[in-house]
N, C-alpha and C positions, 0 to 999 in steps of 0.2 A: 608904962609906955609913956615918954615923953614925945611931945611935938616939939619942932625946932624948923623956924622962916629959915629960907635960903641962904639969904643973906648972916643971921646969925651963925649957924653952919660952916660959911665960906668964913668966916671970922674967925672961929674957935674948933677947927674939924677936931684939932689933936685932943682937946679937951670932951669932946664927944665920942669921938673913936677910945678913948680913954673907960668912959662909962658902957660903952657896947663892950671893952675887951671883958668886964667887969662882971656880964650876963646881962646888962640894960637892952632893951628897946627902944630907937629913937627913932621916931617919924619925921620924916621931912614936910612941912607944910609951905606950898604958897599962895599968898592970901588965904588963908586959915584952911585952904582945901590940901589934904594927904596927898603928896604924890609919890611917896617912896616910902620906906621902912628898909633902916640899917637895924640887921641882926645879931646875936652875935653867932662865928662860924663853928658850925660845929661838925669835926669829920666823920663822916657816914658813907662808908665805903660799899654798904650793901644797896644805896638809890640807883646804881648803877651800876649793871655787870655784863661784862663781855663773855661769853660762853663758846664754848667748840657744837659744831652742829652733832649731833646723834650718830653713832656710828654705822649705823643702817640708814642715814637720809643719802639719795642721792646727791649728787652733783651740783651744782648752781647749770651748767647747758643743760643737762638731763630732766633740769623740774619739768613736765609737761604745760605748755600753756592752755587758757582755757578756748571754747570753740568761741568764734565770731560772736556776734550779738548779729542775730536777724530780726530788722524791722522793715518797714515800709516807708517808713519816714524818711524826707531826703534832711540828713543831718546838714550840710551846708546851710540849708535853707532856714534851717530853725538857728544856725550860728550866726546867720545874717541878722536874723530878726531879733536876735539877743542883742546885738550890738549896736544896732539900730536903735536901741530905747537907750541907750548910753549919750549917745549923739544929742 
């Protein structure tokens, strides 16, 4: 894993992107602090899948919602007071 300042970076991306296409690592640092990591890409088609629902789920209007929440607390009153300490 290399570090590389910004500024170098904006100088030389192609020769960078160059050593990422390659399998390298390169961090971006500025002022010596990491703020990014160029990887190199790799396709992975299973991080992410879109699925058909179940053949036995209902509906999306048919899901039943759940019952109310019963409290005693007046919720405006405690949303005042939350925002109150923001102020």
């Amino acid at each position: 894993m290399r570090g590389v300042q910004v500024a170098e970076l904006k100088a030389r991306l192609s020769a960078y992107l160059h050593r990422v296409r390659r399998g390298h690592t390169v961090t971006v640092l500025d002022r010596q602090t990491p703020i990014a990591r160029i990887v190199p890409f790799v396709s992975d088609a299973t991080s992410l899948s879109v699925r058909r629902p179940l053949a036995d789920s209902p509906a999306l209007p048919r899901v039943p919602l759940p019952p109310p929440l019963r409290t005693d607390a007046d919720i405006v009153a405690l949303l005042l007071e939350e925002r109150q300490g923001e102020r």
